[in-house]
C-alpha positions as CSV (number, residue, x, y, z in Angstrom):
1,X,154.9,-35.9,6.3
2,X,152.8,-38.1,8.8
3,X,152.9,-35.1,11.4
4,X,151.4,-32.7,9.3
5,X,148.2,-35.3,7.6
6,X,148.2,-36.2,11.8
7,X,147.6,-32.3,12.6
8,X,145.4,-31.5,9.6
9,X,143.0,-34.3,11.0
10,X,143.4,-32.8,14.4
11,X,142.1,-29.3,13.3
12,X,139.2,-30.6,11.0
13,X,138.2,-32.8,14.0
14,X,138.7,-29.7,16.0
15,X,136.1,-28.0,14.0
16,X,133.9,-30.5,13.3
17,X,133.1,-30.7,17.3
18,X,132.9,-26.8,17.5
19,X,130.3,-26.6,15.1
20,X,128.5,-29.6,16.7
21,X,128.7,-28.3,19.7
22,X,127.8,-25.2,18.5
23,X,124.7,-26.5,17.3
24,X,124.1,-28.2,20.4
25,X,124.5,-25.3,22.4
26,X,121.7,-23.5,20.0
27,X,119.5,-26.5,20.3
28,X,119.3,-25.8,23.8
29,X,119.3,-22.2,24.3
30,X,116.7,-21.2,21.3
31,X,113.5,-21.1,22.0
32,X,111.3,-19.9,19.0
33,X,108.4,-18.9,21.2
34,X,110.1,-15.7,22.2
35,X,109.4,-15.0,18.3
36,X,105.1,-16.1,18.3
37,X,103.8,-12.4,18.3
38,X,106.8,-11.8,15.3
39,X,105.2,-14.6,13.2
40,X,101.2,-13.6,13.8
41,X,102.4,-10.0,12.8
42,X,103.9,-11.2,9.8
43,X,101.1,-13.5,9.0
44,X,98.5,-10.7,9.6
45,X,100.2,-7.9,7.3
46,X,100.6,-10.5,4.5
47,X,97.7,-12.4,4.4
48,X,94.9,-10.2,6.2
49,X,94.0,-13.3,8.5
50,X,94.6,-13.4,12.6
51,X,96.7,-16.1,13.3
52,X,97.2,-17.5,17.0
53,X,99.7,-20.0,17.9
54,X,98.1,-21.0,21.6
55,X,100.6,-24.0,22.2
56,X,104.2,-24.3,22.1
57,X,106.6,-24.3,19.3
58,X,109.0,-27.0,19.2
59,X,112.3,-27.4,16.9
60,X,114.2,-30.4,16.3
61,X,117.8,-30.2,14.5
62,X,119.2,-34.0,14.6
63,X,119.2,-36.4,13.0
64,X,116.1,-34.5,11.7
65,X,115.3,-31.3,11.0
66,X,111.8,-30.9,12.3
67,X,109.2,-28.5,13.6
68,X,106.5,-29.1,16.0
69,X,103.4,-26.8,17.0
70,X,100.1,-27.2,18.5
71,X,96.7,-25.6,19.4
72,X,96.7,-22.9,15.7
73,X,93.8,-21.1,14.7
74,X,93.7,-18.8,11.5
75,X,90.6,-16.6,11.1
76,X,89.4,-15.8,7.1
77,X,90.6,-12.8,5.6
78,X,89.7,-9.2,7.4
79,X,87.2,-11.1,9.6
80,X,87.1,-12.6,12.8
81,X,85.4,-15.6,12.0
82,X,87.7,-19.0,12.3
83,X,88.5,-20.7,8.7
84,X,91.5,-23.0,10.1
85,X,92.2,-25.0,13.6
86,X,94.2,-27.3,14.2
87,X,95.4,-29.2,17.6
88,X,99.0,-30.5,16.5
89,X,101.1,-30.7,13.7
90,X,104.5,-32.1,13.4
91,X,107.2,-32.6,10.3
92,X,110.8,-32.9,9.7
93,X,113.1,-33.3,6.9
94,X,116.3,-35.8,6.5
95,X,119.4,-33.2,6.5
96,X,122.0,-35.4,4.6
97,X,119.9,-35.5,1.6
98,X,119.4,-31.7,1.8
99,X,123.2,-31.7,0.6
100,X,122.5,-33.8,-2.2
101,X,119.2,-31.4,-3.7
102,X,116.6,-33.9,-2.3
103,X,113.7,-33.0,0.3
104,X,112.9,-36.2,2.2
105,X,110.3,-35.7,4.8
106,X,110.4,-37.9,7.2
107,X,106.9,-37.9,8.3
108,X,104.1,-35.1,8.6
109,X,101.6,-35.9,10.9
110,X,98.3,-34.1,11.4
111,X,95.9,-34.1,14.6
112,X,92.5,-32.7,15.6
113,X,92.1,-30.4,12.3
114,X,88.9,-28.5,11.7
115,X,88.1,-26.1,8.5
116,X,85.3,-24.2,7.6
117,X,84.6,-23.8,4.1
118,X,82.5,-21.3,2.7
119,X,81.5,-21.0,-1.1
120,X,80.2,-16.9,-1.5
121,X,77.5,-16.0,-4.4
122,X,80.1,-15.0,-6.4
123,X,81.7,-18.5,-6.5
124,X,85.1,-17.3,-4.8
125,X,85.8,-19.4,-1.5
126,X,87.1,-18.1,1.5
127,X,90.4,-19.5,1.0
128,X,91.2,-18.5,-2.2
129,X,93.2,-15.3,-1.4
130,X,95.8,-18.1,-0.1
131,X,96.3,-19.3,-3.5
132,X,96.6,-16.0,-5.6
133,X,100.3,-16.1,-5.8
134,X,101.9,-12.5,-6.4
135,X,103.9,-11.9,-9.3
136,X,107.6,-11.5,-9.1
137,X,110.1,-9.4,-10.9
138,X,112.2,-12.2,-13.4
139,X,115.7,-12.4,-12.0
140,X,119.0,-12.2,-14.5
141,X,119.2,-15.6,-16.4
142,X,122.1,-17.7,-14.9
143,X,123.8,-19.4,-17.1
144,X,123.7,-22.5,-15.4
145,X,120.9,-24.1,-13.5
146,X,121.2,-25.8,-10.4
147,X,119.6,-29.5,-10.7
148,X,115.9,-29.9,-9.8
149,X,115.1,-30.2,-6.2
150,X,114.2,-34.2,-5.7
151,X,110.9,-34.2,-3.3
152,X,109.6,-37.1,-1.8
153,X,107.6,-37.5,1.3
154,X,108.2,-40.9,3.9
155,X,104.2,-40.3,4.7
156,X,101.1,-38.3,6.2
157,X,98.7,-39.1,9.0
158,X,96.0,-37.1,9.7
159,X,93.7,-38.2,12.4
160,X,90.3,-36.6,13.9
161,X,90.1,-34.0,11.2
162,X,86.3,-32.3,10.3
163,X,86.1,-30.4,7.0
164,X,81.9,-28.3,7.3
165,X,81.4,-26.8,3.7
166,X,78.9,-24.5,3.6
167,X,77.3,-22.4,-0.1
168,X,75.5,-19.5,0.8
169,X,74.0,-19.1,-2.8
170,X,72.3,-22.9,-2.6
171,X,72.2,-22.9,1.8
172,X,73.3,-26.2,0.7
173,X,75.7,-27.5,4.0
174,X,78.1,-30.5,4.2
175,X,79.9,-32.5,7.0
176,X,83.1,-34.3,7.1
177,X,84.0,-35.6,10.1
178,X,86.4,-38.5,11.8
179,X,88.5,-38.1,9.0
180,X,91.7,-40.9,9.4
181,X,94.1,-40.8,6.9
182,X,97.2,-42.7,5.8
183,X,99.6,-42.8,3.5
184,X,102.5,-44.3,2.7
185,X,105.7,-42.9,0.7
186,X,104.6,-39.5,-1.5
187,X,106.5,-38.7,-4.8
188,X,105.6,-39.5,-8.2
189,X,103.2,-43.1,-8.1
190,X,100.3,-41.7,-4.3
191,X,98.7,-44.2,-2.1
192,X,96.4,-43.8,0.9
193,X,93.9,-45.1,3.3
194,X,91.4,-43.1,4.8
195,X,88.2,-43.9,6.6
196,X,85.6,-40.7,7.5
197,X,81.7,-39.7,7.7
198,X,80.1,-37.3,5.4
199,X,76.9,-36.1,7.4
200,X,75.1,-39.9,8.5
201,X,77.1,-42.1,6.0
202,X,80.6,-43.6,7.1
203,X,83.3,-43.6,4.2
204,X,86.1,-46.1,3.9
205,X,88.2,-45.9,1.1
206,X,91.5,-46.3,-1.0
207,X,93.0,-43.7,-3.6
208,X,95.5,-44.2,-5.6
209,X,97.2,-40.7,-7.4
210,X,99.7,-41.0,-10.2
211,X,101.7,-37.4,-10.5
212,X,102.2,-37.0,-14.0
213,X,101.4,-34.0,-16.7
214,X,97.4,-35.4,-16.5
215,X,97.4,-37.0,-13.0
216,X,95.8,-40.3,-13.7
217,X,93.3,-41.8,-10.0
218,X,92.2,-45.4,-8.6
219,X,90.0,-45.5,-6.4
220,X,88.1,-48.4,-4.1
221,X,85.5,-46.7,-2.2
222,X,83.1,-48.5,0.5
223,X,80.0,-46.7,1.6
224,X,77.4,-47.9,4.5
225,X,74.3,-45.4,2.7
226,X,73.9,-42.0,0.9
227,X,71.4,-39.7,0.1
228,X,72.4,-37.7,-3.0
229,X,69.5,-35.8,-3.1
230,X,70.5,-33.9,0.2
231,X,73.3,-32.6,-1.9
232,X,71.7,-31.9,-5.0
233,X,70.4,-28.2,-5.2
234,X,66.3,-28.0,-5.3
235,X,66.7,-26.2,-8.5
236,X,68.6,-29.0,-10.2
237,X,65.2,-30.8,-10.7
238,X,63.9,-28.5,-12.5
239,X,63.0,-29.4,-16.1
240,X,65.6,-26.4,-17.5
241,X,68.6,-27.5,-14.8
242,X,71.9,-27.2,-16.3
243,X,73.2,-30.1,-17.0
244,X,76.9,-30.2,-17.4
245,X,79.4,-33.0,-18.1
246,X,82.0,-31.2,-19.6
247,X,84.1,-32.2,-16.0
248,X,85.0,-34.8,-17.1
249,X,87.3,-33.8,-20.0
250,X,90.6,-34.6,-18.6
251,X,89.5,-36.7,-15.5
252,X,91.6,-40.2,-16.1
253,X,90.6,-42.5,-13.5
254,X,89.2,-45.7,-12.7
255,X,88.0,-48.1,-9.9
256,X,85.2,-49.6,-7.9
257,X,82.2,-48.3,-5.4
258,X,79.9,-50.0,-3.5
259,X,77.1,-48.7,-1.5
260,X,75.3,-50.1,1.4
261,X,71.9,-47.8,0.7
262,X,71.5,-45.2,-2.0
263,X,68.8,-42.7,-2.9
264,X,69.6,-39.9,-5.6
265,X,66.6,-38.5,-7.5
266,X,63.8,-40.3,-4.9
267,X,65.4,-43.5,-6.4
268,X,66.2,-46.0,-3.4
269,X,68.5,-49.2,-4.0
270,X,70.5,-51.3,-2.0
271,X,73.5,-53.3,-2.2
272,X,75.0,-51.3,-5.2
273,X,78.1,-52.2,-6.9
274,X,79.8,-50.3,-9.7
275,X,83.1,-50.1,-11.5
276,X,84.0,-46.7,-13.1
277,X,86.4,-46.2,-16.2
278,X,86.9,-42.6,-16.9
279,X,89.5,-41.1,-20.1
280,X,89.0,-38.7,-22.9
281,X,86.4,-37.1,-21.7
282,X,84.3,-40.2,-21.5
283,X,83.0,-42.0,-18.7
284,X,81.6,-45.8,-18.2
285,X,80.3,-46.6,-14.9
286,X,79.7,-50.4,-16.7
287,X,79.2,-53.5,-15.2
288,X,76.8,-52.0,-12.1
289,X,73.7,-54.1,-10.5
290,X,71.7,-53.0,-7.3
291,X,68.7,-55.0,-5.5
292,X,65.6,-52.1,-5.5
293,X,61.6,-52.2,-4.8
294,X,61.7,-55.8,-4.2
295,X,63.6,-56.6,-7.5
296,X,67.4,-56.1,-9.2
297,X,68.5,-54.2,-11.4
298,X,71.8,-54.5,-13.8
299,X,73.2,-52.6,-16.7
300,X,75.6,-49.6,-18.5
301,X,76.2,-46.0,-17.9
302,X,78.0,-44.0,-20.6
303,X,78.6,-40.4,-20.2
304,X,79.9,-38.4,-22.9
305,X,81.8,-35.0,-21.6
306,X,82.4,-34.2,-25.5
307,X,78.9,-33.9,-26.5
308,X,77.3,-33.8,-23.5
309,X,75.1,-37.2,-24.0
310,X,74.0,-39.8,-21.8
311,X,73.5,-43.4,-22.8
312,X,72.1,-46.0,-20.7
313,X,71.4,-50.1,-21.0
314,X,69.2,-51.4,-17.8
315,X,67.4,-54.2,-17.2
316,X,64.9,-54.6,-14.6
317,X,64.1,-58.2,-13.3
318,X,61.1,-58.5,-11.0
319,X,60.9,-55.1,-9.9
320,X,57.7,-53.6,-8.1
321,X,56.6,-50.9,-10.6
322,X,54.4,-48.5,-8.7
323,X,56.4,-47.1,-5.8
324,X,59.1,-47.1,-8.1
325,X,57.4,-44.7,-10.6
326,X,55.5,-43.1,-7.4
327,X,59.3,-42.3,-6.3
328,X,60.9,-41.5,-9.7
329,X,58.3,-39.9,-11.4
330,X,56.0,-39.1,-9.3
331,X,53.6,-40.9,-11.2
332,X,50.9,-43.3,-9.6
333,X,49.1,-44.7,-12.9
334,X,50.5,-48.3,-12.7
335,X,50.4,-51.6,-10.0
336,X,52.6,-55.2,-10.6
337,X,55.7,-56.8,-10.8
338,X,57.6,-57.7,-13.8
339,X,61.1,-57.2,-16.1
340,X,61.8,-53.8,-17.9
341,X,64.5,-53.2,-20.7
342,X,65.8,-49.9,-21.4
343,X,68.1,-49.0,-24.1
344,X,68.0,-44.8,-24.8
345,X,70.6,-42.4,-25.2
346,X,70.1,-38.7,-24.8
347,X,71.8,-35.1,-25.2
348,X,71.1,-31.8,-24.5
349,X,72.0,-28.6,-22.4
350,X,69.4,-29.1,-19.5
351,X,67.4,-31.9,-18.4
352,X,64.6,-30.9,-19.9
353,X,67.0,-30.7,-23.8
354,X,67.5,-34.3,-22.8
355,X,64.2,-35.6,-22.1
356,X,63.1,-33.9,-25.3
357,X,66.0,-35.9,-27.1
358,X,65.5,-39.1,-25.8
359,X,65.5,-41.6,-28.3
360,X,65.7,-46.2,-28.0
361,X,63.8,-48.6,-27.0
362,X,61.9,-49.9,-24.1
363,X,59.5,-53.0,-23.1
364,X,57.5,-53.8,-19.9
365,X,56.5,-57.1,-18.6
366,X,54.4,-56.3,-15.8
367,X,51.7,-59.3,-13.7
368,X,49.3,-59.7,-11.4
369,X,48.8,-55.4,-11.0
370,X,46.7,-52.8,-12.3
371,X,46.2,-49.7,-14.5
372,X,45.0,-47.1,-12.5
373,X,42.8,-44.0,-13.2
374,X,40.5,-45.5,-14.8
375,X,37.9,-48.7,-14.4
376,X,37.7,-50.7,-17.7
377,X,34.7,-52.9,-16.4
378,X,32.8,-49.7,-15.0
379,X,32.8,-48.0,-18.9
380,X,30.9,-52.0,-20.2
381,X,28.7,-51.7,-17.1
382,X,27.5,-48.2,-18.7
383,X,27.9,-49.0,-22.4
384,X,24.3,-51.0,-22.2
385,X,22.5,-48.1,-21.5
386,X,24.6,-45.2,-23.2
387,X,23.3,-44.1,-27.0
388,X,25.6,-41.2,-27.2
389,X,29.4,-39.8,-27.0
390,X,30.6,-39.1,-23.3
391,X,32.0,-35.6,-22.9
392,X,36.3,-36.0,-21.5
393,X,36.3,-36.9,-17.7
394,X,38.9,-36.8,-15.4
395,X,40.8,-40.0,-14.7
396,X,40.0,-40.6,-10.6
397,X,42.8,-42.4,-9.1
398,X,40.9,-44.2,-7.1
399,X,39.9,-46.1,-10.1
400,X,41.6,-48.8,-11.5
401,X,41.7,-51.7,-14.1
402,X,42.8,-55.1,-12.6
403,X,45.2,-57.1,-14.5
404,X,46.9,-60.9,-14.5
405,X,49.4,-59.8,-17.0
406,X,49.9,-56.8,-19.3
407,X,53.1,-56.1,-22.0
408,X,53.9,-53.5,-24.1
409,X,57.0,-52.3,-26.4
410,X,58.1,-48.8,-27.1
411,X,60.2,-46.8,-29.7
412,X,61.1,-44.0,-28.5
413,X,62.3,-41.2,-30.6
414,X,62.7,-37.1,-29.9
415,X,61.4,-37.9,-26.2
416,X,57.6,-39.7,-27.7
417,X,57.8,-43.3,-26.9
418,X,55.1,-45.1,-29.3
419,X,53.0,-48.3,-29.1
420,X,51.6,-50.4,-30.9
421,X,51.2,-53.7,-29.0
422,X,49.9,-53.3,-25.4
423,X,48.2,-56.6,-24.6
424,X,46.6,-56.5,-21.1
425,X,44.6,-59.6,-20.1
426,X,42.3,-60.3,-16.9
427,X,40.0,-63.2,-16.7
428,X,37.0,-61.7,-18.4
429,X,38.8,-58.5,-20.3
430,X,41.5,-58.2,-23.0
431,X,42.6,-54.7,-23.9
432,X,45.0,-53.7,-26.8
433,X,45.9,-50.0,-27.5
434,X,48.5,-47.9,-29.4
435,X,49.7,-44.4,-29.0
436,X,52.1,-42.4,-27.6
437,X,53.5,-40.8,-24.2
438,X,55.7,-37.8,-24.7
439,X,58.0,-38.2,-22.0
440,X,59.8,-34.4,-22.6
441,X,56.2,-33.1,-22.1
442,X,55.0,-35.4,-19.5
443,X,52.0,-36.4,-22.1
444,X,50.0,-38.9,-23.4
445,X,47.8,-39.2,-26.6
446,X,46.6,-43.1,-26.6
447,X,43.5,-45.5,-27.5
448,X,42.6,-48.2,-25.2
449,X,40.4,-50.9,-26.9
450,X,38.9,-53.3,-24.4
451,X,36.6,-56.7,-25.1
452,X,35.3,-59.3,-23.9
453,X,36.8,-62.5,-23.3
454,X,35.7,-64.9,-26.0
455,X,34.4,-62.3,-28.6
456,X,34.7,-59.2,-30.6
457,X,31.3,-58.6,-30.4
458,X,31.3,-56.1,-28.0
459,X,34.9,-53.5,-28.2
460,X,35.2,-50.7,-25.9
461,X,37.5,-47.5,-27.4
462,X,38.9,-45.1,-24.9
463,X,41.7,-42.4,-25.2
464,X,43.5,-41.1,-23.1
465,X,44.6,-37.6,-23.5
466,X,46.6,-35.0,-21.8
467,X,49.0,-34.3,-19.1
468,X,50.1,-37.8,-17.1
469,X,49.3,-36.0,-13.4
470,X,45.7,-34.5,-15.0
471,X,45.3,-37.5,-17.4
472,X,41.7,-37.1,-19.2
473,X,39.6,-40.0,-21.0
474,X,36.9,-39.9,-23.5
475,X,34.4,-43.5,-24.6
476,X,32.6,-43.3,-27.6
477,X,29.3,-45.1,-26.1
478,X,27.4,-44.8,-29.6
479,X,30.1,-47.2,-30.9
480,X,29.5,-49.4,-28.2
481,X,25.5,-49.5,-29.0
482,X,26.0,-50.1,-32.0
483,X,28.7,-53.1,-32.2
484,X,26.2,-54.7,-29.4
485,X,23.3,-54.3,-31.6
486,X,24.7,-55.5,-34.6
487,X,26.3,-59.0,-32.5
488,X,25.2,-62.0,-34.1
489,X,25.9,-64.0,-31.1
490,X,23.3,-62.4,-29.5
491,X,22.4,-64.2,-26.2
492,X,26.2,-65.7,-25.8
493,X,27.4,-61.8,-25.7
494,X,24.7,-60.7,-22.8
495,X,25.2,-63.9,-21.0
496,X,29.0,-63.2,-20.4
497,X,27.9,-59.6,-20.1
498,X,26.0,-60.6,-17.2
499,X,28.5,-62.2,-15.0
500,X,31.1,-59.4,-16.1
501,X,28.5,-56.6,-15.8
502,X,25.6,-57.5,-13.4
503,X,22.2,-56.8,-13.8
């Protein structure tokens, strides 16, 4: 019985060397090169792209089974403009697993890869006849299925990649470049490292990618500076832009940013720092805080995918207010440094829907600065002499109204913040005034009531009327006669008048 079990060993030994050296001998001997033209045939009949395989192919059968090849281009479809390059590219999957139902890449590693991305007018891409996937004719129903195929990758590098995106709707261009990245093992919960530069800012990163039924994202992202607005399309600041946060149904994500330099809509901070929850359709970038135009600024974002609304909390502590409104809003009507409080919430289909709906709260706490457009103390030098009512002039910028401190609350409701309680003060002046600035409109309706200092006697009423940028004011002169002429403190009155006003 021993002979037999001896033999039987003998022959499966036997067999086991032929087929290794069978495979051996067709490790050697192959060489898949002979079959490049085969392959860029096949790839142009099916796809419609040229595909050129410039290096060498290279096969690997043990203990791995792994391909190699290098120096690839692929042109877009019926064109022979390059979409794809790529300088090397290697993987290779475990073979013992493969008898067990698992894939288990060793490693895929990526080098030198350069794609050019092209968005037509019609919104198609140039890739996206690679991912229309052909239907197939349903095969009989087994009545057993096989297990599921277990896939797990050991890890991707990809070093010296560049990604140029390009919309020829928008001309709108973008530049990924020095793109390192590294992960570790890929199957269900994804990590990876990656550092790159998107046009002039440098990118250095962390993601985090849960594969489940609604792939959940953590992120911990480190940028040097960026300049939104070079992204943004010039019709996006236009008051009837689209504005569209309906993304961000099904996004499930959170994490942490920080920027070295920022500008988006002519706003330019420094030093930002945000952290980002995102679920439901719902997004809080909440706490943030950034250092800008001399000051700092903290608060709450809330963005609401459902109902397209945007709420936001800020708080502005000694901020410089005019090149901050000369960048936002291109407004230049206001000087000084101070604290502002914001508290508004907004909804609407465009940006103009959501100025209109704008609706909260607001106060300014502004010193040492100036109202501008118009000269407070130049309207009492002429009040002496006027007897009648001044037809509208224009405001002159080059005017202005100095100030030691000024504050002011506003409700703001259906984009018309109102005021009642302005209270400016300089050392001979004090000016009050109520009104309103419809912000959807970019408009003001408002009375200015200026005085002495130390009396009544003697009120100044202005208002201020239409569009902020062609701002016009009106002074009712016969008031100011009369309240002078009627003063019973007479001589006090026209002795301050004459240090204020000259002679």
């Amino acid at each position: 019985m021993k002979k037999p079990i001896k033999y039987l060993w003998l022959a499966l030994g036997g067999v086991v060397a032929l087929v290794v050296a069978g495979i051996v001998v067709f490790a050697l001997t192959f060489d898949p090169n002979r079959y490049k033209g085969d392959i860029e045939r096949i790839a142009k009949e099916r796809t419609g792209r040229t595909l050129r395989l410039q290096g060498e192919l290279k096969l690997a059968f043990f203990p791995s089974l792994g391909a190699g090849v290098g120096g690839v281009t692929l042109s877009e479809r019926g064109s022979g403009r390059e979409f794809l390059r790529l300088e090397s590219a290697h993987a290779s999957v475990k073979l013992l697993p493969l008898l067990r139902g698992q894939v288990i890449v060793d490693a895929v590693r990526v080098s030198g890869l350069k794609a050019q991305i092209v968005r037509s007018k019609d919104g198609s891409y140039n890739f996206s006849d690679l991912l229309e996937g052909k239907a197939e004719r349903p095969g009989p129903k087994r009545k057993e299925q096989s297990a599921p195929v277990i896939f797990d990758i050991a890890g991707v590098d990809i070093d010296r990649a560049a990604v140029a995106y390009r919309d020829t709707s928008t001309g709108q261009e973008i530049s990924l470049s020095d793109l390192e990245l590294h992960t570790g093992r890929i199957a269900d919960s994804i990590d990876l490292d990656f550092t790159a530069r998107l046009d002039e800012s440098s990118i250095r990163g962390k993601l985090g990618v849960a594969r489940t039924a609604q792939p959940s994202y953590r992120f911990d992202l480190d940028i040097d500076r960026l300049n939104l607005d070079r992204y943004l399309a010039a019709g996006e600041n236009k008051p009837d832009a689209a504005v569209d946060l309906s993304g961000l149904k099904g996004l499930n994500a959170q994490g942490q940013l920080q920027i070295g330099a920022l500008q988006v809509q002519g706003l330019k901070a420094s030093k930002l720092k945000a952290q980002l929850k995102a679920a439901g359709g719902q997004a809080e970038i909440s706490p943030h805080s950034a250092s800008l135009y001399e000051g700092e600024l903290s608060g709450a974002l809330s963005l609401d995918g459902n109902a397209n609304r945007i709420a936001l909390k800020e708080t502005l502590s000694n901020v410089s207010i005019g090149p901050l409104l000369r960048d936002v809003a291109q407004q230049d009507r206001l000087e000084g440094k101070g604290n502002v409080a914001l508290d508004v919430a907004a909804a609407g289909a465009t940006a103009g829907a959501l100025k209109r709906s704008l609706s909260g709260a607001a106060n300014v706490r502004l010193r040492d600065g100036a109202i501008k457009g118009i000269d407070i103390a130049g309207l009492l030098r002429k009040a002496r002499a006027a007897a009648g009512k001044q037809s509208g002039q224009a405001a002159d910028s080059k005017e202005r109204t100095d100030f030691s401190e000024l504050s002011a609350s506003f409700s703001i409701k259906n984009g018309v913040a109102h005021n009642e309680d302005l209270d400016v003060k300089s050392p001979l002046l004090r000016i009050g005034g109520s009104g309103d600035i419809d912000i959807g409109r970019s408009a003001i309706s408002y009375v200015v009531k200026a005085s002495v200092v130390g009396t009544t006697s003697l009120t100044v009423p202005v208002k201020l009327a239409g569009p902020l940028d062609a701002m016009k004011y009106e002074v009712d002169y016969r008031a100011v006669a009369g309240d002078l002429a009627k003063s019973k403190v007479g001589d006090k009155v026209r002795d301050r008048l004459k240090g204020l006003l000259g002679r």
